[in-house]
N, C-alpha and C positions, 0 to 999 in steps of 0.2 A: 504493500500500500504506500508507503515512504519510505524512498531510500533516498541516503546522504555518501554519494560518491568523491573521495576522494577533497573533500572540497578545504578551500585554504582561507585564512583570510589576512593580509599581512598591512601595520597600521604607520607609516613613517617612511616606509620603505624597507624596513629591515624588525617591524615589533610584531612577532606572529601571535595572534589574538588566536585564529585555531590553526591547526598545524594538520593538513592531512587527512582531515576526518572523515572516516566510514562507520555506517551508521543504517543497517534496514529494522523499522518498528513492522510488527507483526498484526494484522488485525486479531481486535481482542484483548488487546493488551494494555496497561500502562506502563508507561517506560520514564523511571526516573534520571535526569539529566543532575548529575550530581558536583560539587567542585566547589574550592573555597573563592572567594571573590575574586573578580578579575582573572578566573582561570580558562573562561571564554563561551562561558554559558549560554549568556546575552547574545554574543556578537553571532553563534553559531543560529540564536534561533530569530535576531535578526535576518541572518540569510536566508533562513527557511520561508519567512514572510514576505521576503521582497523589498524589506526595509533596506538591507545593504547588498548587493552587490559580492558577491564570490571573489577573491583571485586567480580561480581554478577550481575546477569540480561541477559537477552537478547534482542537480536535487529535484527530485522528481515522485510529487503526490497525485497517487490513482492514475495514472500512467502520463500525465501533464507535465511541462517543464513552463516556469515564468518567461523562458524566453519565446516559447512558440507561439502561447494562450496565456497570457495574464491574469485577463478576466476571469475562464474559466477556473487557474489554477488557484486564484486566490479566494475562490468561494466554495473549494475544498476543507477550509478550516478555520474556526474562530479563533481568535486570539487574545490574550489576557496578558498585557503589556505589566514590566514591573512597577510602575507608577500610574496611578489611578486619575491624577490630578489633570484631567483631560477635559474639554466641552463642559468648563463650569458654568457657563451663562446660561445652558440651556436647564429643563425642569428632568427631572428623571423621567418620567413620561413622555417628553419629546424628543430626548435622546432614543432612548427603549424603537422610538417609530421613524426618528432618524436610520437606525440600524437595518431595521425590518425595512425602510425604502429601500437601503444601497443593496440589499439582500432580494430585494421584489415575494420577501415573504406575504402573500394574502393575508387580506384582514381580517378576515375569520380564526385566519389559524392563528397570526400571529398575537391577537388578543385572547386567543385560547394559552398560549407561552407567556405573555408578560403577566395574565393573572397565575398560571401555574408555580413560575420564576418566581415573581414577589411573595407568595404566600410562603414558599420553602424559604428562601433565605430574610421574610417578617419585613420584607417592604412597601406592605399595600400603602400604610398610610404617610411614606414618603414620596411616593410619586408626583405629585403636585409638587414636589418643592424646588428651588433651583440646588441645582449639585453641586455649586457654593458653598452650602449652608450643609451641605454631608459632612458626618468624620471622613475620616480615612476608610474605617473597614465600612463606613456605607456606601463611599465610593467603590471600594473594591467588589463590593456586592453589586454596584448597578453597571459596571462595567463587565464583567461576568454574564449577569443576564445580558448585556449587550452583544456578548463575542458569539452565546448561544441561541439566539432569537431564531435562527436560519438552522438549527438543527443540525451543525456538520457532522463529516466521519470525523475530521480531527481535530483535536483539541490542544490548544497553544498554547501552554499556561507560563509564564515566567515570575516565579516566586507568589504563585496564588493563595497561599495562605496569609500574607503577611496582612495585618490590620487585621485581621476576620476575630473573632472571638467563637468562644470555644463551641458554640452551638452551630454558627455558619460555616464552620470550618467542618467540624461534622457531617453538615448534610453536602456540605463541597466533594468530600472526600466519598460519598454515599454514592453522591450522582456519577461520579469519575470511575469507580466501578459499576456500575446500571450502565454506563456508553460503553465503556469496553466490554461491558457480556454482551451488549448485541452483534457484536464482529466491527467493531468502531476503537481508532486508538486515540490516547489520553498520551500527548509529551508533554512533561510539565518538568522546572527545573528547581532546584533548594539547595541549600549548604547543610541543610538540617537533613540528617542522616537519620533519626528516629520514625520522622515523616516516613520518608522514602521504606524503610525496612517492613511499614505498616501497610501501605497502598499499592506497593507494587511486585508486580510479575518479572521487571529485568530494569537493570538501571545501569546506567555506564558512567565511569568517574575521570573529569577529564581534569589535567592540570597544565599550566601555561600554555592550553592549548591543545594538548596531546592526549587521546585516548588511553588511559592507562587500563582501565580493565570494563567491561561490557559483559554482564550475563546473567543470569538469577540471583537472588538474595543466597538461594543456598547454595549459590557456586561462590559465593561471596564468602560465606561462612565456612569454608571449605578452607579458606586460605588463613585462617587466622585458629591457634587454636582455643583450648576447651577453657583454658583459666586466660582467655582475651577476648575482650570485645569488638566489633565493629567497628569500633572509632580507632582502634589501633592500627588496623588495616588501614584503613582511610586516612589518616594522618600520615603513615607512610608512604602511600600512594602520591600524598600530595605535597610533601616535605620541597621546600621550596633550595634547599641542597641537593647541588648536583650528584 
């Protein structure tokens, strides 16, 4: 469904943000994008979206490339940017049908999704407001509903937990499995390794760039033994010592 061939991304002329990366998500799946800041999380799933520009490589969702079909390829998946603080002037509810236009969602359906969307993540009675006047995790919640309004197979999530409190975050993490059982994948990226250990099927842990390891939790735990934890692994993975 998504593959990430070979793809580079270099920032200065000489600062590799990703280095190489290969990368096929499976339908079905959730796949955690794992790494400590700045190890190229971002930059990687800016390519994915179109936001930036490759140096090399391609990438290619439900058999599309953005250079052939744009259109088509970017209505393959919602996206959930690491900052929320977007179209504050508009009201939640005219964002919400902002989305559903660029998406040509019907109006039947699509007000069948923004009452289903708000009721789950407890935002009926903030619609009316401008998303000025939101916190954070209420932004992060109506940008959310916003990436899913159009129903994709795949899901773009870049540090989607952050701001959520523990009940949104909850039915985030519900819904993210509900799309991956029906043969739909979930890429979402965090530095939080506990996350990741709980929601997902295979997660890859990349650092300055470089794919260090890619595969199940319990191939994960494979590598570390019985009196060490996860983070041991992972802190070595990502040991910024050459």
């Amino acid at each position: 469904m998504i593959s990430i061939k070979d793809v580079s991304k270099v920032y200065g002329g000489k600062v590799k943000a990703v280095d190489h990366l290969t990368l096929d998500l499976r339908p079905g799946e959730i796949f955690g994008f794992l790494g400590p800041n700045g190890a190229g999380k971002t930059t990687t799933i800016k390519m994915l979206t179109g936001i930036t520009t490759p140096d090399g490589g391609e990438i290619v969702i439900n058999d599309r490339t953005l250079e052939k079909d744009p259109i088509s390829y970017k209505r393959q998946f919602g996206f959930v940017p690491d900052s929320p603080d977007i179209f504050l002037r508009l009201k939640g509810l005219e964002y919400l049908n902002f989305m559903g236009d660029i998406y040509n969602v019907e109006s039947g359906v699509r007000q069948e999704r923004i009452d289903a969307l708000a009721k789950r993540f407890d935002m009926e009675d903030a619609l009316g407001d401008y998303i000025s006047s939101y916190s954070h995790g209420m932004r992060q919640k109506i940008i959310i509903m916003g990436a899913l309004i159009h129903d994709p197979s795949l899901w773009i999530l870049d540090e989607p937990m952050t701001g959520l409190d523990p009940k949104s975050s909850f039915y985030l993490k519900e819904m993210m499995r509900e799309h991956a059982d029906k043969g739909n994948v979930v890429f979402f990226s965090t530095h939080v390794l506990e996350v990741a250990e709980k929601v997902c099927d295979r997660v890859g842990i990349i650092n300055k760039g470089k794919l260090m390891f890619c595969g199940t939790m319990t191939e994960l735990r494979e590598l570390v033994s019985e009196n060490e934890g996860l983070e041991k692994i992972f802190l070595e993975m990502t040991n910024d010592e050459e």
